[in-house]
C-alpha positions as CSV (number, residue, x, y, z in Angstrom):
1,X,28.9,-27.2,-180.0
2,X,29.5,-26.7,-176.3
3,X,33.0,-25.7,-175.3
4,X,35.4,-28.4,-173.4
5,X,38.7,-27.5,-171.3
6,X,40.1,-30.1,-172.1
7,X,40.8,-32.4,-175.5
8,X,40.1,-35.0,-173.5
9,X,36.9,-33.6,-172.3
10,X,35.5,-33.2,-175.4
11,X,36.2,-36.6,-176.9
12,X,34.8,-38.6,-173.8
13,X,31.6,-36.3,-173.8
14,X,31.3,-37.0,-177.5
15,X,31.3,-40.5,-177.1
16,X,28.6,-40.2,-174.2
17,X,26.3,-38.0,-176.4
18,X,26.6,-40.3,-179.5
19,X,25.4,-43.4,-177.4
20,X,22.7,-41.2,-175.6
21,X,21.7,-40.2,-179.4
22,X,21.3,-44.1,-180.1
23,X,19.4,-45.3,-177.3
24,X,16.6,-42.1,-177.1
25,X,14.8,-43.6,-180.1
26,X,14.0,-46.9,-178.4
27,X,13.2,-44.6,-174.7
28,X,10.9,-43.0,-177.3
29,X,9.0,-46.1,-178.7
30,X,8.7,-47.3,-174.8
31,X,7.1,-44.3,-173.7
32,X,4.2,-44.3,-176.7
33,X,3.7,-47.7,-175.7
34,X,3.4,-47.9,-172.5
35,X,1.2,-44.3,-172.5
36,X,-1.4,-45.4,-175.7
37,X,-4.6,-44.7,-173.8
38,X,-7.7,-47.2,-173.8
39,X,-11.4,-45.6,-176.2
40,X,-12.8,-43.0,-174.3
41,X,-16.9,-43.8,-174.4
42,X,-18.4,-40.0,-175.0
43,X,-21.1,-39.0,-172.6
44,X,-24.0,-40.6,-172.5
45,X,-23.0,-43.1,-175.2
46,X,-23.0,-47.2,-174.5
47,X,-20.1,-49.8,-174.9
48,X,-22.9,-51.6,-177.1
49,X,-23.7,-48.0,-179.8
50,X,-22.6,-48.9,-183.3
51,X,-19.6,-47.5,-184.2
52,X,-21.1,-44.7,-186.3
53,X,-23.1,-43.1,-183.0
54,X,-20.5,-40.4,-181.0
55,X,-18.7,-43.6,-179.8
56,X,-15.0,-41.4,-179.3
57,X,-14.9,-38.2,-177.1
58,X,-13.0,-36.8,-180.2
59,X,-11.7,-34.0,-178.5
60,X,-10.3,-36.0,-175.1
61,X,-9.4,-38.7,-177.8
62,X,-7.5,-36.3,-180.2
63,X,-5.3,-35.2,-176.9
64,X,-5.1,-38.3,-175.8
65,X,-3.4,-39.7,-178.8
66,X,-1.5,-36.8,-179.9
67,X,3.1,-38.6,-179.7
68,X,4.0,-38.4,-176.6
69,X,7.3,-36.1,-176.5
70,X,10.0,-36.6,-174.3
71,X,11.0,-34.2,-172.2
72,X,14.2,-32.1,-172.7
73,X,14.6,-31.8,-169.0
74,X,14.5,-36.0,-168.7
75,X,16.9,-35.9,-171.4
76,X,20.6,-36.3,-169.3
77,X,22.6,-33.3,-169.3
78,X,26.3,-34.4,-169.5
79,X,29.0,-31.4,-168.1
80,X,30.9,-30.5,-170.7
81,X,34.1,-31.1,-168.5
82,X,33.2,-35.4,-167.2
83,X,36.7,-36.2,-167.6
84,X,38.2,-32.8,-165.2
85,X,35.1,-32.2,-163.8
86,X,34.5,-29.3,-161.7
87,X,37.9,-28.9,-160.6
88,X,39.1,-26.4,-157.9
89,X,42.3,-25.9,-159.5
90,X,40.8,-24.8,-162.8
91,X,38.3,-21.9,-161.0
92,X,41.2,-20.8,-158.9
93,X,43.3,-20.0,-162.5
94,X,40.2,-18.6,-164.3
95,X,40.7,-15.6,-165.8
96,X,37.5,-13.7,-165.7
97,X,36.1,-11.2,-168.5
98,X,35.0,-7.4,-167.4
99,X,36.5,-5.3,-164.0
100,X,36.6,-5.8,-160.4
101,X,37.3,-2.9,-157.7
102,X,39.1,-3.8,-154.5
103,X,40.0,-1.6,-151.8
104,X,43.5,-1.5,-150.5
105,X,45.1,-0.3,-147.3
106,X,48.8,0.6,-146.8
107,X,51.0,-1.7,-144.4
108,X,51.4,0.2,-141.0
109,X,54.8,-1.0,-140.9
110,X,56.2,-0.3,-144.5
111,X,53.6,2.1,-145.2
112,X,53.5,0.2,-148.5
113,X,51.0,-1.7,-150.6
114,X,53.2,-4.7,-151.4
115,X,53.2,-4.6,-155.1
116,X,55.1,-2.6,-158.2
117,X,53.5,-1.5,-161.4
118,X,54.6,-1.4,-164.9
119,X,53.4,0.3,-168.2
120,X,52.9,-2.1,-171.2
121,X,51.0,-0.2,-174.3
122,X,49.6,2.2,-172.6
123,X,48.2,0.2,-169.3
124,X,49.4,-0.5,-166.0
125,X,50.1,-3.8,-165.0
126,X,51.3,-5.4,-161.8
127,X,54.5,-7.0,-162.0
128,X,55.3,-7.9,-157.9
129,X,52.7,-8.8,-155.6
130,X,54.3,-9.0,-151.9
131,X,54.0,-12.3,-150.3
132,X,51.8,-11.5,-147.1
133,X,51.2,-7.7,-148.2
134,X,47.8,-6.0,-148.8
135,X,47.9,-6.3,-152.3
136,X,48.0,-9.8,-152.0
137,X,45.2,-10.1,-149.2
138,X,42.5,-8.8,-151.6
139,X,43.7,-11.4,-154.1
140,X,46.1,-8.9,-157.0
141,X,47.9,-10.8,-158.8
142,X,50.7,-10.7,-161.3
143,X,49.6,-9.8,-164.3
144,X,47.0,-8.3,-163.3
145,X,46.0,-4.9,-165.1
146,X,44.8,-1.9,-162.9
147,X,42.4,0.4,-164.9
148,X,42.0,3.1,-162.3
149,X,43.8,4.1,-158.6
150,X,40.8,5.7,-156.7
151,X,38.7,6.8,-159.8
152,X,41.7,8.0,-161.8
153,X,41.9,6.2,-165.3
154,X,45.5,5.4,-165.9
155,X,45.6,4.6,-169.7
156,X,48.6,6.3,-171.0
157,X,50.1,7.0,-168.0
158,X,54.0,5.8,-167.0
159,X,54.6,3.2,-164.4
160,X,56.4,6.5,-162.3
161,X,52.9,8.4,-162.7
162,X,51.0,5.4,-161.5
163,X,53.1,4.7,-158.8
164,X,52.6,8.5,-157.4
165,X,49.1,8.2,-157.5
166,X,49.3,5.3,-155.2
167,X,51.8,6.4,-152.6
168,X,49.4,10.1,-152.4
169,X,46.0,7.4,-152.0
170,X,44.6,7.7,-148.6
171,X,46.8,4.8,-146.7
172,X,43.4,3.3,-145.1
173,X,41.4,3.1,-147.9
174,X,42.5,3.1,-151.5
175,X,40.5,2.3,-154.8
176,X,41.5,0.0,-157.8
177,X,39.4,-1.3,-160.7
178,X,41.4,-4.3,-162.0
179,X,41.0,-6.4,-165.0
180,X,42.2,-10.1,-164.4
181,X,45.8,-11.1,-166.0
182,X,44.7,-9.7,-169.6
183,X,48.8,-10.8,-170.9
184,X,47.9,-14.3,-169.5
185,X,46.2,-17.2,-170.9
186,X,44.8,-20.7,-169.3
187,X,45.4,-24.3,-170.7
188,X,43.9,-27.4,-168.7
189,X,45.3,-30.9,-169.1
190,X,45.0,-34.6,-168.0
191,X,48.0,-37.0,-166.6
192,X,48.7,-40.0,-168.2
193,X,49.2,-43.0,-166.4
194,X,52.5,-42.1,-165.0
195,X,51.3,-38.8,-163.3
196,X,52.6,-36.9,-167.0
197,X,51.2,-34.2,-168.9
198,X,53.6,-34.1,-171.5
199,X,56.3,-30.9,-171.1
200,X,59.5,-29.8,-170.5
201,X,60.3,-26.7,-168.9
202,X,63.7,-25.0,-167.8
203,X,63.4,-21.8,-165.8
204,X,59.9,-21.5,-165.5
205,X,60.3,-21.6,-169.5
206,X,58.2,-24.3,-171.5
207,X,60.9,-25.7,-173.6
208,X,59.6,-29.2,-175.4
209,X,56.2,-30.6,-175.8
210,X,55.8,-34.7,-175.8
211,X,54.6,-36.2,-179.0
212,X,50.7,-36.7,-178.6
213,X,50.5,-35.8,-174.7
214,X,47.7,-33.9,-173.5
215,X,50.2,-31.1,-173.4
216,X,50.7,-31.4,-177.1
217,X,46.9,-32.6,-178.1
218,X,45.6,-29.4,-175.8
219,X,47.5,-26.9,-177.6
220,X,50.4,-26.0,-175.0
221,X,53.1,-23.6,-176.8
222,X,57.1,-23.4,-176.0
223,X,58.5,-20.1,-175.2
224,X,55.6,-19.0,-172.4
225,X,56.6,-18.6,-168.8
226,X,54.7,-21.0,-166.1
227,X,52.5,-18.1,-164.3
228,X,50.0,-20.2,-161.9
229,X,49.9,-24.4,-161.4
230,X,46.2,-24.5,-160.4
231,X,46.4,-20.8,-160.0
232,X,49.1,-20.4,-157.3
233,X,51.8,-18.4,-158.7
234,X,55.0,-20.2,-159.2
235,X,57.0,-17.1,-160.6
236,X,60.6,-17.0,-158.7
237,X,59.9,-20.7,-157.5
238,X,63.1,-23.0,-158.6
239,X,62.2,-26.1,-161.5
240,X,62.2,-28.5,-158.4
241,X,59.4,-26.5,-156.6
242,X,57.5,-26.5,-159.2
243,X,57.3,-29.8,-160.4
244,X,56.7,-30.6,-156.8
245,X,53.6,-28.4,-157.0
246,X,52.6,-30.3,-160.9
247,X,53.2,-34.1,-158.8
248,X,50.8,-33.0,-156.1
249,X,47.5,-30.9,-158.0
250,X,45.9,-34.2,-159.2
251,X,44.9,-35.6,-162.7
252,X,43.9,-32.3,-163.8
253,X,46.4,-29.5,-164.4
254,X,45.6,-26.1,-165.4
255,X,48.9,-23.9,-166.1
256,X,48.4,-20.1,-166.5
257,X,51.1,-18.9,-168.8
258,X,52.4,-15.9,-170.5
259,X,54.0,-15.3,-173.8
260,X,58.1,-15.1,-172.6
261,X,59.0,-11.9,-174.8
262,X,56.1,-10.2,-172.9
263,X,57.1,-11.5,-169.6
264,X,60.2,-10.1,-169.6
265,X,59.1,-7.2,-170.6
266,X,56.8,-7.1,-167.7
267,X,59.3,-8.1,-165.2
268,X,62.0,-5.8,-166.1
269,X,62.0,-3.7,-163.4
270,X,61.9,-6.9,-161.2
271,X,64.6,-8.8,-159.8
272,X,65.6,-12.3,-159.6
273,X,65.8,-11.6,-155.5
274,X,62.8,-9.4,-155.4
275,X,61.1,-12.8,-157.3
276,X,61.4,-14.8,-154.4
277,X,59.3,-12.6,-152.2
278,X,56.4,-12.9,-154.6
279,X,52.9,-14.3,-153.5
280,X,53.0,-17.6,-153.9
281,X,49.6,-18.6,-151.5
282,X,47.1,-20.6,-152.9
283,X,43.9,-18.4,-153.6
284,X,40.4,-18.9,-152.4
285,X,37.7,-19.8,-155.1
């Protein structure tokens, strides 16, 4: 069983495969027919020899006649995703398994990398990204966990010891190994008919699901902080903004949201002001 983003997804590419699976019997039966080759006369032999003289080529004839078997490749490979398709929005908020390294350069003005760090069981994580700053030019983003500041592992370390090892990093050129938004998760959904997907949310807070909206059908929980719509961060952005952002990202909506008891956590040594200079472009895929 193949793996679908959305509920939707899966029931529209179930119904495709099911009436693929009825009509390849009768592609089948047309393809034996129409390839069922004509006797073979054997060298030498005459259309007039008696039927017990070498009248078959047996070994062209046995190939000849073996079922013809369709091909997987002519077989039609439906995406797994035909109802979101391959949306931008959803590989702009994909959270990607394993580490990436970036390399960072200090602000000549602020002399800063534009982003603050904080220690969650015993990683680092970034909890500001600067709208504008270096950190956010080589695409950190909140959430994101650093593994090591230029070949320094930082497991165990405080956010205070972190943060040193950054501000004594060679200003042109400094080293992180990231590992995307591991606190984070991704859920994609379809709009209804009226441009829906079936939530409440106060704050940034998921607060109500709708009965049987995608939202509800595709597993969305209450009590997670909006992180990403499409996978521009939203974080600091007032309820109005956002839903802005939800009315104009299309039928398919992927949110990237956070467990609330862990977001706070994370943002605790964040203001509401310091919020509102967060990152909030819209990232390259």
């Amino acid at each position: 069983m193949g793996l679908y983003p959305t509920l939707e997804d899966m029931t529209v590419a179930s119904a495709m495969n099911a009436q693929q699976a009825q009509q390849q019997p009768r592609q089948n039966n047309m393809l034996q027919n129409h390839n069922t080759p004509y006797p073979v006369l054997a060298p030498g032999a005459r259309p007039d020899d008696p039927p017990s003289a070498n009248y078959w080529n047996n070994s062209q004839t046995s190939q000849a006649l073996q079922p013809v078997q369709a091909s997987s490749s002519a077989v039609a490979n439906f995406s797994s995703a035909p109802v979101s398709g391959q949306m931008v929005g959803m590989k702009r908020a994909e959270i990607k398994d394993g580490l990436r390294m970036v390399h960072i350069c200090q602000d000549p003005e602020s002399k800063k990398f534009g982003l603050k760090l904080k220690s969650i069981d015993a990683g680092i994580f970034v909890s500001l990204v600067t709208n504008e700053s270096p950190a956010a030019l080589v695409g950190i983003r909140f959430g994101d966990q650093i593994v090591q500041i230029d070949g320094e592992n930082l497991a165990g370390k405080s956010s205070d010891k972190a943060l040193k090892l950054l501000k004594k990093a060679n200003p042109q050129r400094c080293e992180l190994v990231l590992r995307d938004r591991p606190l984070s998760s991704t859920l994609t959904m379809q709009k209804d008919s009226q441009g829906h997907v079936g939530f409440k949310f106060s704050n940034g807070r998921i607060s109500h699901l709708v009965t049987d909206s995608s939202a509800a059908r595709n597993g969305l929980l209450i009590d997670r902080i909006i992180c990403e719509v499409n996978g521009q961060n939203v974080i600091g952005m007032k309820d109005k903004m956002i839903l802005e952002i939800l009315a104009g990202c299309g039928r398919t909506v992927t949110l990237t949201t956070m467990p609330k008891d862990e977001f706070e956590h994370l943002s605790k040594n964040v203001s509401r002001n310091m919020f509102k200079t967060m990152d909030h472009t819209i990232p390259d895929v």
